[in-house]
C-alpha positions as a Markdown table, in Angstrom:
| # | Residue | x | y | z |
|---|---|---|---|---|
| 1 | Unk | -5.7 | 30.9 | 19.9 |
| 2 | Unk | -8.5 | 33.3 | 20.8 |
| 3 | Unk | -11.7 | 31.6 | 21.9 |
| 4 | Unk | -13.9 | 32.6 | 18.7 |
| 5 | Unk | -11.2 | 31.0 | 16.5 |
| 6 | Unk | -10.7 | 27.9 | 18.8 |
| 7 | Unk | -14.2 | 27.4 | 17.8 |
| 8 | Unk | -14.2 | 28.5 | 14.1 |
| 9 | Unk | -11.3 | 25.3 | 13.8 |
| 10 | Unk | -13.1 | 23.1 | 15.6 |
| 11 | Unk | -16.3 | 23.2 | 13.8 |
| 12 | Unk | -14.2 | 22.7 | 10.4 |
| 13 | Unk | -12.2 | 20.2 | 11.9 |
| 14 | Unk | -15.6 | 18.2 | 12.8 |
| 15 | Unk | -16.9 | 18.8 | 9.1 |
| 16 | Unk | -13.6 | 17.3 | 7.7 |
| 17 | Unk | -13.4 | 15.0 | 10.0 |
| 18 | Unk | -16.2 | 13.7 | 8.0 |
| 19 | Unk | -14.2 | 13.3 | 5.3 |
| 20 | Unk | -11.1 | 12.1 | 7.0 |
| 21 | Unk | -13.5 | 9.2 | 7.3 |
| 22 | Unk | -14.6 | 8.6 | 4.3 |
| 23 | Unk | -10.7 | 8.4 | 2.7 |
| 24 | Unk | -9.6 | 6.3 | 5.6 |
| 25 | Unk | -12.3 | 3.9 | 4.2 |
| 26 | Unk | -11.0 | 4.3 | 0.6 |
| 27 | Unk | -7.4 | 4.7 | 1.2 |
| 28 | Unk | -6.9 | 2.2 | 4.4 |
| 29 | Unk | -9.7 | -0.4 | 4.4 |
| 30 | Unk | -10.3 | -1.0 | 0.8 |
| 31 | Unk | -6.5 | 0.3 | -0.4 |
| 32 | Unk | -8.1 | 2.5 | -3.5 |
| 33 | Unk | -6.1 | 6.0 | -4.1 |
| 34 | Unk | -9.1 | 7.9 | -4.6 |
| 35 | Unk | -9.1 | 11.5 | -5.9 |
| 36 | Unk | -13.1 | 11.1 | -6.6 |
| 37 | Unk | -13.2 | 13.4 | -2.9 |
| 38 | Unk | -12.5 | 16.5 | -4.4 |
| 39 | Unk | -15.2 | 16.2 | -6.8 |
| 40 | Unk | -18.1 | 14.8 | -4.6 |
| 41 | Unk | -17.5 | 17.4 | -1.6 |
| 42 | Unk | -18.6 | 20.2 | -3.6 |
| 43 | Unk | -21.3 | 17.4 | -5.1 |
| 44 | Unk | -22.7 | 17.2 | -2.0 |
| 45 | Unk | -22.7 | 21.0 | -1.4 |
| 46 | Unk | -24.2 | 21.6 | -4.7 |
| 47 | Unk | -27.0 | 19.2 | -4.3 |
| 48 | Unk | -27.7 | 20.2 | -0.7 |
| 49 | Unk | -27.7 | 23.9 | -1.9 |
| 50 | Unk | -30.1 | 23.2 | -4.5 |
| 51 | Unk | -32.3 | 21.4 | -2.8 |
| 52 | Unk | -32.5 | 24.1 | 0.3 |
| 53 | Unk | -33.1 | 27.1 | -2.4 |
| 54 | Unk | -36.0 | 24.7 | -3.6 |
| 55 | Unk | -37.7 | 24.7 | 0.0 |
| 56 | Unk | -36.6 | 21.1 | 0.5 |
| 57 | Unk | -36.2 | 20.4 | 4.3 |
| 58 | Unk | -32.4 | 21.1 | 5.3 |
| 59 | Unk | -32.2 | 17.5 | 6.6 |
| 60 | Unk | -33.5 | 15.4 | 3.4 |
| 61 | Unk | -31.3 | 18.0 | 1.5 |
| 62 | Unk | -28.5 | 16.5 | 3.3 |
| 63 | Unk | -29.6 | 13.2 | 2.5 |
| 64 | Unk | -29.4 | 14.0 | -0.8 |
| 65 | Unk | -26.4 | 15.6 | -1.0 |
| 66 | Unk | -25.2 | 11.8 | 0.5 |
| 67 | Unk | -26.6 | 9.6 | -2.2 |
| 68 | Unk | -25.1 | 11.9 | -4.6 |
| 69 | Unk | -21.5 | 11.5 | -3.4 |
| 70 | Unk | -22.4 | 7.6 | -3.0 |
| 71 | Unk | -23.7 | 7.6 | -7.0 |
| 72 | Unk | -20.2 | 9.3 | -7.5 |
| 73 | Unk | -17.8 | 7.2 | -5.6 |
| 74 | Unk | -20.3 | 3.6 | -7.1 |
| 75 | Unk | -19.3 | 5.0 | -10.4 |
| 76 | Unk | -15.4 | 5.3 | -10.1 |
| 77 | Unk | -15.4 | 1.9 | -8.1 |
| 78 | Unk | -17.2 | 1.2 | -11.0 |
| 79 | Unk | -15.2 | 2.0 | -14.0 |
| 80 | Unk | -11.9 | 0.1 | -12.0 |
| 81 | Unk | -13.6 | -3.0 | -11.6 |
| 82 | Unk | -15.8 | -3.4 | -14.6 |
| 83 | Unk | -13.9 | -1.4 | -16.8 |
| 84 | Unk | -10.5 | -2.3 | -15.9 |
| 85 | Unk | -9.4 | 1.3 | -15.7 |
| 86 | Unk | -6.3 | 1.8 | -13.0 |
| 87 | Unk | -8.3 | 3.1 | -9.7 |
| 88 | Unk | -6.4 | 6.4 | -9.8 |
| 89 | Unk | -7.4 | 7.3 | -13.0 |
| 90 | Unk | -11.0 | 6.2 | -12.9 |
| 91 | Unk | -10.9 | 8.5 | -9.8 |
| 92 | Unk | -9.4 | 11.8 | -11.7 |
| 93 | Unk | -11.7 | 10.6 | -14.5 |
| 94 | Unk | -15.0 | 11.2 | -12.1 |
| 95 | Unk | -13.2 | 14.2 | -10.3 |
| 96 | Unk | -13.0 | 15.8 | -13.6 |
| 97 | Unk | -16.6 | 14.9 | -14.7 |
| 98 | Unk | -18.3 | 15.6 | -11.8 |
| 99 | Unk | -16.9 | 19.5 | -12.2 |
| 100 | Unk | -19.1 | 19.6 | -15.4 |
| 101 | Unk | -21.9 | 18.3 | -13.2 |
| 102 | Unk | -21.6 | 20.4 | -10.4 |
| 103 | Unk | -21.9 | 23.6 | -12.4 |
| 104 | Unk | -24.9 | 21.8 | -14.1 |
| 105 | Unk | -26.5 | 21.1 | -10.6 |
| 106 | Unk | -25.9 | 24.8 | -9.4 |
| 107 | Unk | -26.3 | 26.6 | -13.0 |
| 108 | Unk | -23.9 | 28.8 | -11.7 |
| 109 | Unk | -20.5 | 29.0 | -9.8 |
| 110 | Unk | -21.9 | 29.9 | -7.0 |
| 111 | Unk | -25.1 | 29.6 | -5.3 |
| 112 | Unk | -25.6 | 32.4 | -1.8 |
| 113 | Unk | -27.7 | 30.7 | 0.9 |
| 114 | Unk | -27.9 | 33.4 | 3.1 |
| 115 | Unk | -31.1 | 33.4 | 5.0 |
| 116 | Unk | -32.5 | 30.1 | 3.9 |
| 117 | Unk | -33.5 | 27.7 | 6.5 |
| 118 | Unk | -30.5 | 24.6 | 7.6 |
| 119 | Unk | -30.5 | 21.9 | 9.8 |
| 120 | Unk | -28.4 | 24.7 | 12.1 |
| 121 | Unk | -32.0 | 26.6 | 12.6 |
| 122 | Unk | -33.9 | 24.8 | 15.4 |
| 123 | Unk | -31.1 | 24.6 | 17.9 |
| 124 | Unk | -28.7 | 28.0 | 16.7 |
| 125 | Unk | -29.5 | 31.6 | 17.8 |
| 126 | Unk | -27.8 | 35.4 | 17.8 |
| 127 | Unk | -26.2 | 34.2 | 21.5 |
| 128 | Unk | -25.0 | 30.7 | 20.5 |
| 129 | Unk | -24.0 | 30.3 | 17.3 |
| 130 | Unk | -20.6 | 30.0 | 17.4 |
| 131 | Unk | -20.5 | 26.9 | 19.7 |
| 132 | Unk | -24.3 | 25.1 | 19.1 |
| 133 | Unk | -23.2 | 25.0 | 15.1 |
| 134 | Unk | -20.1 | 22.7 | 16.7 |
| 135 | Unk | -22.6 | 20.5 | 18.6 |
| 136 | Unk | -24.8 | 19.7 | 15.9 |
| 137 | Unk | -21.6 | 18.9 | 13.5 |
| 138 | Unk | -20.5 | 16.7 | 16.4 |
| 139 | Unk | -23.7 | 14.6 | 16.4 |
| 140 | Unk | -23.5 | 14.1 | 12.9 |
| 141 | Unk | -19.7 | 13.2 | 13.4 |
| 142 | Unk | -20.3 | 10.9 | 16.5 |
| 143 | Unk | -23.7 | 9.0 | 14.7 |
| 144 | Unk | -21.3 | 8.4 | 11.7 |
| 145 | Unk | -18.9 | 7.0 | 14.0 |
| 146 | Unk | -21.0 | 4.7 | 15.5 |
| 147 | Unk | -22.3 | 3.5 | 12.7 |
| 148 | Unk | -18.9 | 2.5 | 11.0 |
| 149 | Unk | -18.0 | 1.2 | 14.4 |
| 150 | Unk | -20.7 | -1.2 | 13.9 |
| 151 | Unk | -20.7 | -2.1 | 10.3 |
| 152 | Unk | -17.1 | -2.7 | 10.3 |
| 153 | Unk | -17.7 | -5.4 | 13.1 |
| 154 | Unk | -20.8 | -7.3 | 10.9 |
| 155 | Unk | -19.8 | -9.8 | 8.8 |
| 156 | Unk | -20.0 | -7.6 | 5.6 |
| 157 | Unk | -18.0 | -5.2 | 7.0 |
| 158 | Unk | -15.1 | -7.5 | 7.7 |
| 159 | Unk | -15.1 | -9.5 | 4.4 |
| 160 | Unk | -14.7 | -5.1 | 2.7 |
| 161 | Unk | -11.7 | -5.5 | 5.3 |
| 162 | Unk | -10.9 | -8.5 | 3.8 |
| 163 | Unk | -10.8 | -7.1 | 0.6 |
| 164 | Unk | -8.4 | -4.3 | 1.2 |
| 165 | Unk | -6.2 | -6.3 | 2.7 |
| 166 | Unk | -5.9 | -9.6 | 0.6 |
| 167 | Unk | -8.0 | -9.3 | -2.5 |
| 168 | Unk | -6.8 | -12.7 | -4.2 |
| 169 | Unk | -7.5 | -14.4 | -0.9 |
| 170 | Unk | -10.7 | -12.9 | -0.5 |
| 171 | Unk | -11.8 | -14.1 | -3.4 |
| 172 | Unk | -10.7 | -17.2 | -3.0 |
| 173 | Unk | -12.5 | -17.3 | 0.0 |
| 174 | Unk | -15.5 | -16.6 | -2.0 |
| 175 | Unk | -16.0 | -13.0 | -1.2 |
| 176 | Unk | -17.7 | -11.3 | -3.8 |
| 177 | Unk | -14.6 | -8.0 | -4.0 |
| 178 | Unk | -16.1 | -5.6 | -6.5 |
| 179 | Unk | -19.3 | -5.7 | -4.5 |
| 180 | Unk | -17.0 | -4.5 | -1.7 |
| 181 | Unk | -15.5 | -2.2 | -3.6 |
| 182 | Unk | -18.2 | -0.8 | -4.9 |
| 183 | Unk | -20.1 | -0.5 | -1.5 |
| 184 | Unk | -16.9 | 0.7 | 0.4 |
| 185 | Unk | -16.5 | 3.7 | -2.0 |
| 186 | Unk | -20.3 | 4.4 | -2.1 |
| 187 | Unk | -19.7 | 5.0 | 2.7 |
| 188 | Unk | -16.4 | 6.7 | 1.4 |
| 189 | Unk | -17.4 | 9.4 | -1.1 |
| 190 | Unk | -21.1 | 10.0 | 0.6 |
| 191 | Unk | -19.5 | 11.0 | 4.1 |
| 192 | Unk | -17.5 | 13.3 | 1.8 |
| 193 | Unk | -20.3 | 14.7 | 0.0 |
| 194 | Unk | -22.5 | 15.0 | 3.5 |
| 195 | Unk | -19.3 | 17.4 | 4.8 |
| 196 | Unk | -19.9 | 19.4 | 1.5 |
| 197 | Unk | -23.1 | 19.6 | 2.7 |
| 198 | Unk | -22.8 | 20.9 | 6.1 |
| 199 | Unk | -20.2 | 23.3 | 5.3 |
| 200 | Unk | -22.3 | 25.3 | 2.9 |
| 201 | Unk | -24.9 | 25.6 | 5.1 |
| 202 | Unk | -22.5 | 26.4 | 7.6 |
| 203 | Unk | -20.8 | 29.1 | 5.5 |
| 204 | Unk | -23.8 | 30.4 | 3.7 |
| 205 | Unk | -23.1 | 29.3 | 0.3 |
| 206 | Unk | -22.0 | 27.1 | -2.2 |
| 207 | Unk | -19.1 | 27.6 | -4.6 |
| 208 | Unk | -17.7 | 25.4 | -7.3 |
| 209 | Unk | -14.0 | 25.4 | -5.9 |
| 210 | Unk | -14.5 | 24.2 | -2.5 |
| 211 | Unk | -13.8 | 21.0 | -3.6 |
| 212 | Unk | -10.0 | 21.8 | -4.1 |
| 213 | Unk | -7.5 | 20.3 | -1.6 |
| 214 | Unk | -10.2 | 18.4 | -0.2 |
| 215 | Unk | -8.5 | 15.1 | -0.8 |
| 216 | Unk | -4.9 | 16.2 | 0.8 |
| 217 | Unk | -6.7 | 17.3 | 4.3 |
| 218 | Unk | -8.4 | 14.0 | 4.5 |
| 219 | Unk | -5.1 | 12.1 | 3.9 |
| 220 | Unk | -2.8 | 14.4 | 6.5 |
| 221 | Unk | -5.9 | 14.5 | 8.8 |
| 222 | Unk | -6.1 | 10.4 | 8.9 |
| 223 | Unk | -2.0 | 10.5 | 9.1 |
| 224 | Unk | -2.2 | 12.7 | 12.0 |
| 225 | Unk | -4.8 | 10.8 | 13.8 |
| 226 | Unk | -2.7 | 7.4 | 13.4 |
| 227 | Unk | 0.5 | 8.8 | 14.9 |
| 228 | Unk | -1.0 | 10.1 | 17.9 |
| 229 | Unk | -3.5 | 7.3 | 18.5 |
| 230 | Unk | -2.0 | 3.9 | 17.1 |
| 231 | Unk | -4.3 | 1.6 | 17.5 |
| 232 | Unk | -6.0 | -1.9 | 15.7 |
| 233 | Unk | -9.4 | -1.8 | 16.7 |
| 234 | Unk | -12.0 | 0.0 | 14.6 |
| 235 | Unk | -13.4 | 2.0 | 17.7 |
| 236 | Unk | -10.2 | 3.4 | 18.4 |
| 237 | Unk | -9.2 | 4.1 | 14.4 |
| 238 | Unk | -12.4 | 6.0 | 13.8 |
| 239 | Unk | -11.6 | 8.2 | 16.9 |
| 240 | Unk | -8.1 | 8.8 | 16.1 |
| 241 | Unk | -9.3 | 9.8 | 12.1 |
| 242 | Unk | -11.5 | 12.6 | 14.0 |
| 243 | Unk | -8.8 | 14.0 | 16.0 |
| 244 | Unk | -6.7 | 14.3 | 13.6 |
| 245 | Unk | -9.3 | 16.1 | 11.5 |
| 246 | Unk | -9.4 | 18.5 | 14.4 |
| 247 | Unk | -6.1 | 18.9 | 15.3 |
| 248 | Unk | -5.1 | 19.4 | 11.8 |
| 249 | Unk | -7.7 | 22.4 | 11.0 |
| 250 | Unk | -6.0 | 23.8 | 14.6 |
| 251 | Unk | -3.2 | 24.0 | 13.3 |
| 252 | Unk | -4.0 | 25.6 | 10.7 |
| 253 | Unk | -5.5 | 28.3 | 12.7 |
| 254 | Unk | -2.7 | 28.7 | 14.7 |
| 255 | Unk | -0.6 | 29.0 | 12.1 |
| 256 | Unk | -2.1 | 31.7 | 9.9 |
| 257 | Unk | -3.0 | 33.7 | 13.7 |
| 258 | Unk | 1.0 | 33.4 | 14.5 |
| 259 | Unk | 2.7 | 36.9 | 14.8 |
| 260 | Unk | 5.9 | 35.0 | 14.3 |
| 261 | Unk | 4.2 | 33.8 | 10.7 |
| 262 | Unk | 3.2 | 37.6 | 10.3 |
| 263 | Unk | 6.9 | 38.8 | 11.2 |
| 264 | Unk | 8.5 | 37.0 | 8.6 |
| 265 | Unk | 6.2 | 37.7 | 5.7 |
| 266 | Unk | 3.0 | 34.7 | 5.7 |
| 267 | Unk | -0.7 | 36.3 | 5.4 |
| 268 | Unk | -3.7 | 34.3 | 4.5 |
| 269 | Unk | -3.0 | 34.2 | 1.3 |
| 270 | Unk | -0.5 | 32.0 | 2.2 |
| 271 | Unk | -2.9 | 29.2 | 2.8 |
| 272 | Unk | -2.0 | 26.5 | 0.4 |
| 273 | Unk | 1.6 | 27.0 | 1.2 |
| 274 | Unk | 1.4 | 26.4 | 5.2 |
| 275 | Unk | -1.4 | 23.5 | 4.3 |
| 276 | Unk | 0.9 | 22.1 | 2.4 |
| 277 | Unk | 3.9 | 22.2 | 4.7 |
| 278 | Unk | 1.6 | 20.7 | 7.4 |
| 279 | Unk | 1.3 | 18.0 | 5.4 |
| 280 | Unk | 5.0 | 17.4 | 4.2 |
| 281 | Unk | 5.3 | 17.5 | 8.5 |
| 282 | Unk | 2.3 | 15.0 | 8.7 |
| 283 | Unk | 3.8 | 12.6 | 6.0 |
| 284 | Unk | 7.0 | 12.5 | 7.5 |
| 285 | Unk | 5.8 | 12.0 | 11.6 |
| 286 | Unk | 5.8 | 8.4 | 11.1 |
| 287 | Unk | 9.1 | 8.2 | 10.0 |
| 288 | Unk | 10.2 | 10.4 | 13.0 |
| 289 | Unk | 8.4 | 8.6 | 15.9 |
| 290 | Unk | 9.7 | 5.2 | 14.1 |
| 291 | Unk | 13.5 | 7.0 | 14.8 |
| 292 | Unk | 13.2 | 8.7 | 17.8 |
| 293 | Unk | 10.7 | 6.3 | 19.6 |
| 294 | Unk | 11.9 | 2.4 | 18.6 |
| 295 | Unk | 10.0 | -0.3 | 19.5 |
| 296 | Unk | 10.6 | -2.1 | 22.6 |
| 297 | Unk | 12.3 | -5.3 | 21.5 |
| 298 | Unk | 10.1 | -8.6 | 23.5 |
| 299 | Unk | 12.6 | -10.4 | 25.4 |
């Protein structure tokens, strides 16, 4: 991979990885099939692109852009546990809606950010962009981290656990689980929404479909992750959901740069077809370590 591409992938990788977060919250912890992602990445781009061609400091625009995607993901927890309304469906439902609002936000398709100020200014010049744009991703990547890392050790954070796990025996343990749920897909849908953020401002634009797919790189990204890094405890989870962000994003690079790809007829255009077989491959590397590495039986 040449060295300008190794760190075009990485920087996407970090954003997604952002994502791979939030739907290892929603898909894992709090075992909710959420679709709401594709909607509330390009929420979060929309808002944060608004808010940026208003003069609104890059940084609060991101905040924004995350209590937007928190509004979103409070309202489809909130139609499956008020409403009663099966948790995929209430998830399409507000993945649909929130295309209505995202054109409403932008008042356009598209909005072109090119030359407006982002949170990229203070540190990125003409020498270092390619690799400082990385860094700043990263610290938004490894403060998100940290933070689940804690809040899934507090007490509130275990009984969401709780809830994902057993939700009759949570609530027989007097948990209170559409609080939970609520507040689970509220982390979930605002980490989402801050990546839309960050990758407008990193591509100099926001567009109405960059919302599409979002959902199936999060999923392979956190499959990835969990079957090179197995592990139990949160600290190492979170890390192996971020890896497997990046890795997956390198692969896709690779894969679209391969002259063997090239030979036998893929292009870029060909996108959606190797994203897809990468994660056919992902889906199925479970099943594969499971037959070629068993477990070691305890004697």
């Amino acid at each position: 991979m040449a060295f300008l591409a190794f760190f075009a992938a990485l920087e996407s990788g970090l954003i997604y990885a952002l994502v791979a977060l939030g739907v290892y919250i929603s898909f894992r912890i709090l075992d909710f099939p959420d679709l709401t992602a594709d909607g509330s990445f390009p929420l979060g781009g929309a808002v944060a692109g608004v808010a940026i061609l208003a003069h609104v400091n890059p940084w609060l625009a991101c905040l924004f852009a995350v209590l937007a995607g928190m509004a979103a993901g409070v309202t489809t927890a909130w139609l499956h546990v008020r409403l009663g309304i099966l948790q995929l469906l209430a998830s399409i439902l507000v993945m649909v809606a929130l295309y209505s609002v995202n054109l409403r936000i932008m008042g356009a398709p598209n909005l072109s950010l090119l030359g407006e100020p982002s949170v990229f200014a203070p540190f990125v010049n003409d020498s270092n962009g390619f690799w400082m744009r990385c860094v700043v991703i990263g610290g938004f990547v490894l403060v998100a981290k940290l933070l689940l890392d804690w809040f899934f050790s507090t007490e509130t954070g275990l009984a969401m656990r709780a809830t994902g796990s057993n939700l009759k025996m949570s609530q027989a343990q007097g948990i209170n689980t559409d609080r939970m749920t609520m507040l689970g897909m509220a982390i979930s849908n605002g980490l989402i929404a801050l990546a839309g953020a960050l990758f407008v401002q990193t591509q100099g634009g926001a567009d109405i479909s960059i919302g599409i797919g979002t959902i199936v790189i999060g999923l392979a990204a956190v499959i990835i992750g969990e079957t090179i890094i197995p592990a139990k405890r949160m600290l190492w989870i979170t890390l192996s959901v971020i890896v497997g962000a990046v890795l997956y994003k390198s692969f896709i690079q690779i894969a679209l740069a391969s002259e063997t790809l090239r030979q036998i007829g893929f292009g870029p255009q060909d996108l959606n077809i190797v994203t897809a077989l990468l994660v056919i491959i992902a889906l199925i590397l479970p099943k594969l370590k499971s037959r070629f590495m068993p477990k070691r039986r305890v004697r």
